[in-house]
C-alpha positions in Angstrom: 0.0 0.0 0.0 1.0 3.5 -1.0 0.8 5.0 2.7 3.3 2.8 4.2 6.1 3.8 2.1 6.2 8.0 2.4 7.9 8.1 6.0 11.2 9.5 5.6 11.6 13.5 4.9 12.6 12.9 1.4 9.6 11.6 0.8 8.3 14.9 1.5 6.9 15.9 -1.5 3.9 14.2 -0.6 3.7 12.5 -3.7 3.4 15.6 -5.7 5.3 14.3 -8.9 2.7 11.0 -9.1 -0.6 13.4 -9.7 -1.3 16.8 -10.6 -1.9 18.4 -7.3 -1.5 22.2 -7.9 -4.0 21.6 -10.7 -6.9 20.2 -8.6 -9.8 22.4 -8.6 -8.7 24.9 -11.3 -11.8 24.5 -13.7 -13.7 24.8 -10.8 -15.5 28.5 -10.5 -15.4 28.4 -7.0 -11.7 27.5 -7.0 -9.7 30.4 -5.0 -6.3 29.2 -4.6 -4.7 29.5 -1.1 -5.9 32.1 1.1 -3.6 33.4 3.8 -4.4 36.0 6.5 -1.8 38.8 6.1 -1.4 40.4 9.3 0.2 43.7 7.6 -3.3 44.1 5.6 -5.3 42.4 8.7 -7.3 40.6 6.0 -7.1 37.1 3.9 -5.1 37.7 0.7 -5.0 35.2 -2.6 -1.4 33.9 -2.0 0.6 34.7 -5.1 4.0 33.5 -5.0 6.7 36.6 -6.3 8.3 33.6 -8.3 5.7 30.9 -10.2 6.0 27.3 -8.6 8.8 29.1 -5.8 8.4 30.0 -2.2 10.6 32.1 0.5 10.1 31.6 4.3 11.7 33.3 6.8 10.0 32.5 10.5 12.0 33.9 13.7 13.8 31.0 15.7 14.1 30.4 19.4 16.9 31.9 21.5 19.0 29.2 22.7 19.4 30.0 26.2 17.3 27.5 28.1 15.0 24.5 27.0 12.6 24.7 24.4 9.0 25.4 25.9 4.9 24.1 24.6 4.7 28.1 23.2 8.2 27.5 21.0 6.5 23.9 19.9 3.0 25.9 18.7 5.2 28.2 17.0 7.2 25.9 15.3 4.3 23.5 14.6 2.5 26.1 13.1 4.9 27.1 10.4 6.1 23.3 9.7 2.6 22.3 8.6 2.8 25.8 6.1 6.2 24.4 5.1 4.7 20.5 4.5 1.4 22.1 2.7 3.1 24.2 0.5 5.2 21.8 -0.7 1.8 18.9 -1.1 0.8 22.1 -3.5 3.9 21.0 -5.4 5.7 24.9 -4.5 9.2 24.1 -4.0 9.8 25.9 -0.9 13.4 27.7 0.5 12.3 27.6 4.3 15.1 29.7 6.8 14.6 29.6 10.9 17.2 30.9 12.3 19.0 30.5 15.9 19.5 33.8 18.4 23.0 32.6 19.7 23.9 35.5 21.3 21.7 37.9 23.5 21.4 39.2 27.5 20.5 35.7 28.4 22.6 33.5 26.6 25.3 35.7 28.2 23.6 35.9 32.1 23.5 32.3 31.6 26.8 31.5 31.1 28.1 33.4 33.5 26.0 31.7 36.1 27.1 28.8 35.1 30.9 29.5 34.4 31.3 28.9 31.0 31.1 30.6 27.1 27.9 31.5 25.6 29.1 29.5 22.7 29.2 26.4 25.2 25.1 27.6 26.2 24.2 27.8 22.8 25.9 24.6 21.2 23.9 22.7 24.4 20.1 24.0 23.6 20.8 24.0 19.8 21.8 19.8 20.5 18.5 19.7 22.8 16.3 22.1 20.2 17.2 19.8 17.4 16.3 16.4 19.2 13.1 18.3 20.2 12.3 18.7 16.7 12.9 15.7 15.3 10.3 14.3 18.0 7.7 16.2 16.3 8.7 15.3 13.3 9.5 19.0 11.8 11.0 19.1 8.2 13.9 20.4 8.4 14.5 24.1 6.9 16.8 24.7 3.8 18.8 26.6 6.5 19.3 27.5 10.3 21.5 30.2 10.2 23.0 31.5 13.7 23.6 35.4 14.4 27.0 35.0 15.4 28.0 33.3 11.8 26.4 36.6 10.5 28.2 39.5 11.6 30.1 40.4 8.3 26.4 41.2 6.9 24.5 42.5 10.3 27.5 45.1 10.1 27.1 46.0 6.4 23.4 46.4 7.0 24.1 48.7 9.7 26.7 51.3 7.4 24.2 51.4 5.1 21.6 52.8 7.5 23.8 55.0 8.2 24.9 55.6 4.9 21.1 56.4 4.7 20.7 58.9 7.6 18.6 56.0 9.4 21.6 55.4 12.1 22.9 57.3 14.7 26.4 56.7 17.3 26.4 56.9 20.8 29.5 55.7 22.9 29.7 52.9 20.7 26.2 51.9 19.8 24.2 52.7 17.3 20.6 53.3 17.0 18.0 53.3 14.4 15.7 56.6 15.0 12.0 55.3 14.6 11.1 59.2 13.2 13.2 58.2 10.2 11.2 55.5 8.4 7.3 57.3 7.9 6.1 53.4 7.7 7.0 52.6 11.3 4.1 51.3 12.7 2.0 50.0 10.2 2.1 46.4 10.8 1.4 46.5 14.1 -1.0 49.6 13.3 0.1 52.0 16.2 1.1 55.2 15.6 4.1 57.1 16.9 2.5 59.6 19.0 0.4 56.4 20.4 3.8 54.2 21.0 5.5 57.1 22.9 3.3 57.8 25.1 2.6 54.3 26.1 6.3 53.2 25.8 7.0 50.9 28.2 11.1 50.9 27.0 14.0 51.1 29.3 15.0 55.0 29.8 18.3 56.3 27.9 18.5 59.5 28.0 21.4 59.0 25.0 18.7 58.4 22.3 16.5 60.7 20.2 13.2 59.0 21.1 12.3 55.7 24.0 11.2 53.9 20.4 14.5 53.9 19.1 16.4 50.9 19.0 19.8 49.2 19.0 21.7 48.2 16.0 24.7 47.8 17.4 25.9 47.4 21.1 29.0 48.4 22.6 31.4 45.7 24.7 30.9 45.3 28.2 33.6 43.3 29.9 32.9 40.0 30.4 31.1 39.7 27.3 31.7 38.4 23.3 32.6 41.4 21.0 33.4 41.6 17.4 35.3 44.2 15.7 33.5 47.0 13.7 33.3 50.4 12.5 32.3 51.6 15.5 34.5 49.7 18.0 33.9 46.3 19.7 30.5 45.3 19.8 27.3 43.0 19.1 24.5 42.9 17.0 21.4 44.2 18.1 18.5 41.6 18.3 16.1 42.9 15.8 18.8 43.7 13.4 20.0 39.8 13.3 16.8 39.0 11.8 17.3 41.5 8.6 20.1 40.7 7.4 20.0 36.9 7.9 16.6 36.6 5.5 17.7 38.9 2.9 21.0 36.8 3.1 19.2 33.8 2.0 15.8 35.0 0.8 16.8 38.5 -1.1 14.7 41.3 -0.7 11.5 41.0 -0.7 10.7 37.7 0.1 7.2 36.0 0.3 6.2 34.6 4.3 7.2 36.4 7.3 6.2 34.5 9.8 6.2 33.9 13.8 4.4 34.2 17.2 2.2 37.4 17.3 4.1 38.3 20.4 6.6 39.5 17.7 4.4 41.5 15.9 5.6 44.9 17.9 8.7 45.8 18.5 10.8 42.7 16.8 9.0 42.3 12.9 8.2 46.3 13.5 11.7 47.2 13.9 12.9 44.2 11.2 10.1 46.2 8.6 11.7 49.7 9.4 15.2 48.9 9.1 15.1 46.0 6.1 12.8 48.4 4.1 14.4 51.8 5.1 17.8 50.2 4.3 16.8 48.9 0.6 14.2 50.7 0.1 12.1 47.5 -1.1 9.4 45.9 0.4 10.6 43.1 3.0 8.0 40.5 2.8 5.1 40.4 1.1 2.6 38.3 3.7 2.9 38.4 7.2 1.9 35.2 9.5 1.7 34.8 13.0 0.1 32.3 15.5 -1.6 33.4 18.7 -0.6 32.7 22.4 -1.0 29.9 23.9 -2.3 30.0 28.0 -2.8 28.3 30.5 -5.3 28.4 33.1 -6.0 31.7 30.9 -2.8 33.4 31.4 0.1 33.7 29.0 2.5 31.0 29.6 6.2 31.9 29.6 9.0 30.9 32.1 8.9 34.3 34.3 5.5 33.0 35.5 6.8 29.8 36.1 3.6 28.6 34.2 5.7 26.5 31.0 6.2 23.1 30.2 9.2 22.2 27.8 9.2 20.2 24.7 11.2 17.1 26.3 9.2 16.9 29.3 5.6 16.5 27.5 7.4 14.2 24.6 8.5 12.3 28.2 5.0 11.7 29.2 3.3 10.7 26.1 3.6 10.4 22.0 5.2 13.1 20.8 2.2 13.3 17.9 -0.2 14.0 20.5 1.2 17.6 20.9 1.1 18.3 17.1 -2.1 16.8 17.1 -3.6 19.3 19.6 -2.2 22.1 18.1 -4.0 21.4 14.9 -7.1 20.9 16.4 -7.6 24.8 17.2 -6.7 27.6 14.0 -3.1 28.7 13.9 -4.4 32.1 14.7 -6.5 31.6 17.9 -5.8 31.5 21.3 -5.1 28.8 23.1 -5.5 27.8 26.6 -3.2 24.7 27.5 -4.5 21.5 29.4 -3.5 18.0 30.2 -6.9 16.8 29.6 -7.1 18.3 25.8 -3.3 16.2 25.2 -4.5 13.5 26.7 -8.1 13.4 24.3 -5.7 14.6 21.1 -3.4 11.2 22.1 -6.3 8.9 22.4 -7.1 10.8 18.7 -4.4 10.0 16.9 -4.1 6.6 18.1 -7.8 5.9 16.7 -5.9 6.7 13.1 -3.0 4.6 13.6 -5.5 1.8 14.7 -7.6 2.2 11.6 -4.7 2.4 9.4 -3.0 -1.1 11.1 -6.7 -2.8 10.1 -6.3 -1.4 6.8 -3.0 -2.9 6.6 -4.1 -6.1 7.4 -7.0 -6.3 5.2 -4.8 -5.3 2.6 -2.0 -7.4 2.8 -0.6 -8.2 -0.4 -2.1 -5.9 -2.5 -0.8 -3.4 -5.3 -0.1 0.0 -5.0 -3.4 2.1 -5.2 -3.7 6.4 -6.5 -5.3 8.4 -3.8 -8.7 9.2 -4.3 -8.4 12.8 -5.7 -11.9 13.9 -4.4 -10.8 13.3 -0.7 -7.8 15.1 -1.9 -9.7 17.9 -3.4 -11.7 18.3 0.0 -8.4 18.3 2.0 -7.2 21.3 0.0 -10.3 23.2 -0.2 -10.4 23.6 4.0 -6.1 23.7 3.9 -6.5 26.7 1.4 -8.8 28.5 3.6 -5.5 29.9 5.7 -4.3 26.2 6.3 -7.6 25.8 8.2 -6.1 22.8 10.1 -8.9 22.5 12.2 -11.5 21.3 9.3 -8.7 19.6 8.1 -8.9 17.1 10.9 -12.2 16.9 11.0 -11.9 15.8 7.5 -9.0 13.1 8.2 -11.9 11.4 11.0 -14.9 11.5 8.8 -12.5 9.3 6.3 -11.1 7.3 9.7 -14.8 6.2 10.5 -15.6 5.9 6.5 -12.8 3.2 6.6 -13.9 1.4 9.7 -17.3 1.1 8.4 -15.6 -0.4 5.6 -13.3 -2.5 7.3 -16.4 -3.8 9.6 -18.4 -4.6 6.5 -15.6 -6.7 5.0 -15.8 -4.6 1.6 -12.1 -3.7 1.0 -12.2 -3.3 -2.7 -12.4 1.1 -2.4 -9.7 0.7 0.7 -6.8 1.5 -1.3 -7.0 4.7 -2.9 -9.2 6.2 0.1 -6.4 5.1 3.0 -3.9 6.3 0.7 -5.6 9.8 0.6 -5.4 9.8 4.0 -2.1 9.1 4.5 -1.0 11.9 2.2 -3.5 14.1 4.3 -2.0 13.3 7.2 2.0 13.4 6.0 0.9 17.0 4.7 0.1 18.0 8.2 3.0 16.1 9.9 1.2 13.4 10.9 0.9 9.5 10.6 5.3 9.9 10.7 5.6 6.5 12.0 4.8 2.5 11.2 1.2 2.1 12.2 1.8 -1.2 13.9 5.4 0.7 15.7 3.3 3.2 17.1 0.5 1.0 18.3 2.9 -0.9 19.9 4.8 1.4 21.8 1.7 3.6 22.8 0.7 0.1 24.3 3.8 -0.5 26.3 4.1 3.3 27.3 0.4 3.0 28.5 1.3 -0.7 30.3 4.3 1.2 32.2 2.3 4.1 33.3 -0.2 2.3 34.8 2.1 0.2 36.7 0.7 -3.4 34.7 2.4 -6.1 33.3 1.1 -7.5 29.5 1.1 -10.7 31.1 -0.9 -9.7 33.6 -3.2 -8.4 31.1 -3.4 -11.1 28.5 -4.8 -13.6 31.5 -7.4 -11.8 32.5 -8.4 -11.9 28.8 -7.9 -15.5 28.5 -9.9 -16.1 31.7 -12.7 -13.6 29.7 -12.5 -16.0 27.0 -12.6 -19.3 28.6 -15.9 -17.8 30.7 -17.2 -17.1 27.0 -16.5 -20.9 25.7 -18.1 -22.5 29.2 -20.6 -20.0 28.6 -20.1 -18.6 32.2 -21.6 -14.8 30.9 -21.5 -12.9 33.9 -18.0 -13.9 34.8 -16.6 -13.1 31.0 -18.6 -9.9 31.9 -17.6 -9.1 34.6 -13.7 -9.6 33.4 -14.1 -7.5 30.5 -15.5 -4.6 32.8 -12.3 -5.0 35.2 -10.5 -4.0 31.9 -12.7 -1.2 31.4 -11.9 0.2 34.4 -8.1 -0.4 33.6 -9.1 1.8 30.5 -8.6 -1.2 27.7 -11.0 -2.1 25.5 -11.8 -5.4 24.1 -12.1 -6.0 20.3 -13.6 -9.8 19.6 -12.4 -10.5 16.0 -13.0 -13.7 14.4 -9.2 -14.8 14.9 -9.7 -14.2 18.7 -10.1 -11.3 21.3 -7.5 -8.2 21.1 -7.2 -5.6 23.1 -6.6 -1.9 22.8 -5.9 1.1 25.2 -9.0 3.0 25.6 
């Protein structure tokens, strides 16, 4: 069967040379292409690509100064499913996410701990990149780091001053906010509005409290390069800037990241990228929303975050990327146990429909997706990578199978499981051997509740031999013991299995 062989991430082009994908739909007058919402023009624009069959991504990276947190994993989520559906389109995508390898707390870190930032960043860079290959991102055409970047962040910087759009000040440089009339509109705050609310660490050195740093002057103790304007480091924002026209040019097409970014960072990226080139940075601008808990924004001063490796700990690493999909990129999100334990139980009701479909299948030839399952998939993807129909989607086809499956007709199994499959690799899902992942969700299960398979398999054999000596209440009451375990017997006619519930 076709969906058993697309696991590995050069696979990842879904497919899209065996069937006309990008074409699907195009006679159709309600066709309408992708839709994304542009957060520069608040509204849903008609994704046009600056280059035909190309796409550029830039999305901000994580600082690699601690663990990777649940709000990083939305974030990054988020933008691999736009980098996996964009390529199912048949695009062929450049995706850049870069690292911040350098900032205050790389370097408050490392003195805490006695060592270089290099040594802090090299550690959570190892741990960021095992974190991703749990949740089976794609990885990005490149990862660049800030420090590997200071021959361009400095040339960025003369030229804005070059420009009048720098100014020096004991050795750092700022950009003045007056100097770019756009500043603002992406956010959609005004100056007058921003100053008088600025909530910006005084320095009575610059022209205005907007006004940010370029370049920073030495202090002792920390990293320094050489530059025009003595030794010194890059300014956060301006990192960003010259890293994506680096490898994207100038403009580019996605812009994306959480929509705590949105003002100052992609604000300050805008006024300096644009007022340096004078070109248009990017043309569409994506961001996801916050994720809380107990209704609050999570984030480690509140002591209110859970990291990547200890949730991928507990349970199938899936089950995160999983919940995420169920809600809109865009919303809110309030974080629970409860809804990662549901999304778990979720995605292991696909694995276990697509094991039955193995076996019912065994042997068989290769079978084309059903392109109208196909079709439907890319109709709620194009509405702004509407994950959340998507899904719904992938489980109306999961209990469409199962009625199959149940009814023994398995001659219109093929091309519909292998839609699935390709639904689910385009949203980062289904990464593993059906029967693998069964298995292991078993034993993880077995372990956490302190049981032992053995253990398990004889109360089902003394189910069975109450069955056979027709002692009913007895098999009953066995197979409500198991219940209340939380496994669920399945009576099939080459025996009794067993599931986790």
């Amino acid at each position: 069967m076709i969906f058993c062989s697309i696991s590995q991430e050069h696979d990842a082009v879904f497919l899209a040379k065996s069937w006309p994908i990008r074409k699907m739909g195009e006679n159709n007058p309600f066709f309408m292409g992708l839709q994304i919402y542009n957060t520069l023009s608040a509204s849903k624009e008609e994704f046009v690509p600056l280059n035909p069959g190309e796409v550029r991504i830039y999305v901000c990276g994580v600082t690699v100064y601690d663990s990777s947190h649940v709000g990083h994993a939305r974030a990054l989520l988020t933008f691999g499913v736009v980098y996996r559906y964009l390529k199912f389109l048949g695009y062929q995508v450049t995706f850049v996410r870069n690292f911040t390898d350098l900032d205050d707390k790389i370097i408050d870190r490392a003195s805490r701990e006695h060592t270089t930032c290099d040594a802090i960043s090299a550690r959570y860079i190892d741990e960021f990149n095992r974190d991703s290959k749990a949740l089976g991102l794609l990885a990005p055409a490149h990862e660049p780091k800030a420090t590997e970047h200071i021959p361009e962040i400095i040339a960025l910087i003369r030229r804005l001053e070059e420009k009048g759009m720098a100014y020096q000040v004991d050795g750092d440089v700022f950009f003045p906010v007056q100097s770019f009339p756009g500043y603002g509109k992406l956010s959609r705050r005004n100056l007058e509005e921003l100053e008088a609310g600025a909530r910006i660490e005084i320095d009575e050195r610059k022209k205005s409290p907007l006004d940010f740093a370029l370049w920073k002057a030495s202090k002792e103790g920390e990293p320094w390069w050489e530059s025009p304007w003595g030794k010194g480091r890059p300014g956060w924002h301006v990192e960003c800037s010259a890293m994506s026209t680096k490898y994207l040019g100038q403009p580019f097409d996605i812009h994306g990241g959480g929509l705590d970014l949105v003002f100052p960072h992609h604000e300050n990226e805008i006024a300096q990228s644009e007022g340096a080139f004078g070109r248009t940075l990017a043309r569409y601008w994506m961001h996801n929303g916050f994720l809380n808990l107990n209704k609050e924004k999570m984030s480690k001063s509140s002591g209110n975050i859970f990291t990547i490796r200890e949730i991928t700990a507990e349970r199938e690493a899936e089950a995160l990327r999983h919940y995420f999909l169920l809600s809109h990129y865009r919303s809110p999100l309030d974080f629970s146990n409860q809804g990662l334990d549901e999304a778990e139980r979720s995605i292991g009701r696909i694995y276990e429909t697509m094991v039955r479909v193995e076996q019912a299948t065994a042997g068989a030839g290769s079978a084309m997706p059903d392109s109208a399952l196909l079709e439907a998939f890319r109709r709620e993807m194009d509405d702004d990578f509407n994950t959340p129909r998507a899904i719904a989607l992938i489980f109306e086809e999961v209990r469409s199978l199962n009625r199959l499956l149940d009814d023994g007709r398995t001659e219109r199994l093929g091309g519909r499981a292998a839609a699935l499959k390709v639904m689910a690799e385009a949203l980062g899902l289904l990464h593993r051997s059906p029967q693998l992942f069964v298995e292991s969700r078993r034993e993880r299960w077995i372990k956490k509740q302190g049981l032992s398979e053995a253990g398990i398999k004889e109360l089902i054999a003394r189910r069975d031999r109450a069955r056979r000596e027709k002692r009913f209440e007895e098999a009953d009451r066995v197979r409500e013991e198991l219940k209340e375990m939380g496994i669920a017997l399945e009576d099939t006619p080459g025996g009794t299995v067993w599931k986790v519930r």
